[in-house]
C-alpha positions, 0 to 999 in steps of 0.5 A, a space after each residue: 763629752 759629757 752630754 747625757 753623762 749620768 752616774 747612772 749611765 755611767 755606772 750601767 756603762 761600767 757594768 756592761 763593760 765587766 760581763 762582757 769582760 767575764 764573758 770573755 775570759 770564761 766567768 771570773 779570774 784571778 787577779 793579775 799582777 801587772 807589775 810596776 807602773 812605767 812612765 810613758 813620755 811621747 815623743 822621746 828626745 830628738 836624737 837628730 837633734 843631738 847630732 845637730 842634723 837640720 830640718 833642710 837635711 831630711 831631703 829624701 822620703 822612704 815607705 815604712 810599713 808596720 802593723 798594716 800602715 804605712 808611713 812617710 818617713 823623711 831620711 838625711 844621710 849625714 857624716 854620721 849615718 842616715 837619720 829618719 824622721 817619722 812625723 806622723 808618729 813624732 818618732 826618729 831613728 839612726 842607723 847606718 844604712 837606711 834599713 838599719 835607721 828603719 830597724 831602729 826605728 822599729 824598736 822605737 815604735 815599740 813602746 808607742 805601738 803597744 801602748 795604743 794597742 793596748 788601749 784599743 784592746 780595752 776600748 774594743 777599738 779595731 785598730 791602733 788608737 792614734 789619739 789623745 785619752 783626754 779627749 775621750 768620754 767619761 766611759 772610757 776613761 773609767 774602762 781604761 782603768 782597767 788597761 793591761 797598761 798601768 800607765 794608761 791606767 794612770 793616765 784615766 785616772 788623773 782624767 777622772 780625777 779632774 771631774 770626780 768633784 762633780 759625783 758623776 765618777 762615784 758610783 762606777 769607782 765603788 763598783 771596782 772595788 766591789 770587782 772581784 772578776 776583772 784580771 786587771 781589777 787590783 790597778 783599777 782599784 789602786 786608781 780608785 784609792 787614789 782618787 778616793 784620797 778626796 772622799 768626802 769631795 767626791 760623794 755626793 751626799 752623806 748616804 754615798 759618803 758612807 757607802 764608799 767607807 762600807 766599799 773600802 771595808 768590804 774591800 780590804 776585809 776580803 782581797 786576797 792579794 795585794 798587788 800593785 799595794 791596792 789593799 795597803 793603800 787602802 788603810 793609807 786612804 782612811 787613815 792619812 786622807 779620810 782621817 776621822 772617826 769613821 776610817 777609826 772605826 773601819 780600821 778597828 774593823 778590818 784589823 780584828 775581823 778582818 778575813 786576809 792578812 792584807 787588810 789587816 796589815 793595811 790596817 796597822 798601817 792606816 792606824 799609824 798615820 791616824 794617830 799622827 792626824 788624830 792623837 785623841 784616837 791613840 788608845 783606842 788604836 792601842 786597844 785593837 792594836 794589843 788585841 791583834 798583837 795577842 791574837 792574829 793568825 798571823 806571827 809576823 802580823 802579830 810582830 807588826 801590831 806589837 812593834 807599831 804600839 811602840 812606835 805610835 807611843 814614841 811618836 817615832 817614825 815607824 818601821 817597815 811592814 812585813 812581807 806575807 807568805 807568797 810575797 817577795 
């Protein structure tokens, strides 16, 4: 799977993938918000197995036809209704009639369907993708990033995170955070973040360790939402994961030049758990925070800053950030 895999490749990989995105959607988009993560579990709990329907019941076999497939489906008529057992999709359904357990079982695919679709559509796949993410190419995995299913997503993402030791990983995930074209691009870059948790461990040297600090910069600095909290995990990366002088010094940065208030927010946030890692930086931190609290455009920002100078000075636990305007 990884023969002939390079950063390079990779990242060129990448790159091709993002311009025949934007050629798609007509140049750059706004970001969308994909909404909360939803676990995916396959196959879901037997519900033949609930009403103790045995394997030596299924003794009929009806067509199903969906999505331009079709399927064995073995079918047990029981006291309790006819139960059918999809074993190519690892699904069941129960219903009264045959047509109805057929119904069910349409409602039951659902999931299953759409997930698939939705990784083919990222993939440039023709048809469903019946297989397992883990057995794709570091490629996809890094496309996937960017599925309109957040779970999906999530699934990649833990796939990359498994190898990013090896740097092969690296240059592609600060490209998505320097995206600023992709509709799905703030899921990627809370994937990125996640993995980014481990910097120090997935750069390959010095230069690209302070090249991916100067990628979490520019990216908190300049994005104009936060969606899916991408930037305010940002500012929870360098200051509860990264944790040195350097997230310090980006911290200081965003809070006080930086040009959206979700990076400044994110900021303040980062500078709490900081000091709970490093007590020597709490002055420095109170300086900038002060800084803020007199001059930031924002009132409920200046609140915050104000508010988090008490709680790092208490060594309390810190209350909550506020919402921003546009945000529920």
């Amino acid at each position: 799977m990884y023969v002939n895999c390079t950063p390079e490749s990779l990242l060129a990989e990448l790159d091709a993938f993002l311009e025949m995105e934007r050629e798609r959607n007509g140049g750059p988009v706004p970001a969308l918000n994909p909404g909360h993560r939803r676990q995916f579990i396959w196959p879901r709990q037997s519900i033949a197995a609930q009403y103790n329907v045995k394997p030596t019941e299924f003794t009929r076999t009806v067509r199903y036809e969906s999505h331009g497939e079709a399927f064995d489906i073995h079918v047990a008529e029981t006291a309790f209704g006819f139960f059918g057992r999809c074993e190519a999709l690892k699904a069941e359904a129960k219903g009264a009639s045959i047509d109805g357990m057929l119904s069910n079982l349409t409602r039951e695919l659902d999931p299953l369907f759409k997930r698939q679709f939705a990784i083919s559509r990222t993939l440039g796949f023709s048809r469903r993708f019946d297989g397992h993410i883990n057995e794709l190419p570091p490629g996809a995995h890094i496309r996937l990033l960017f599925c309109e299913d957040r779970d999906v997503a999530y699934t990649a993402m833990l796939e990359i995170d498994a190898h990013a030791a090896s740097g092969l990983y690296t240059p592609s995930l600060m490209r998505i955070l320097e995206d600023e074209s992709h509709p799905m691009r703030r899921s990627a870059q809370w994937c990125t973040l996640d993995i980014f948790e481990d910097l120090e461990n997935v750069c390959r040297d010095k230069d690209e360790y302070r090249a991916a600090i100067e990628t979490v910069r520019q990216f908190m600095k300049t994005a104009s939402d936060d969606y899916v909290r991408a930037v305010y995990k940002a500012g929870d990366v360098l200051g509860d994961h990264v944790a040195n002088y350097d997230a310090l010094e980006v911290l200081e940065d965003v809070l006080l030049t930086g040009e959206q208030p979700y990076g400044r927010r994110s900021a303040i946030h980062g500078m709490i758990h900081l000091c709970e890692w490093l007590p020597e930086v709490k002055n420095r931190c109170f300086e900038a925070l002060e800084k803020a609290a007199a001059n930031d455009p924002d009132q409920s920002l200046r609140d915050y800053a104000k508010a988090t100078i008490q709680d790092i000075a208490r060594g309390g636990p810190h209350g909550p950030e506020p919402a921003l305007v546009g945000e529920v």
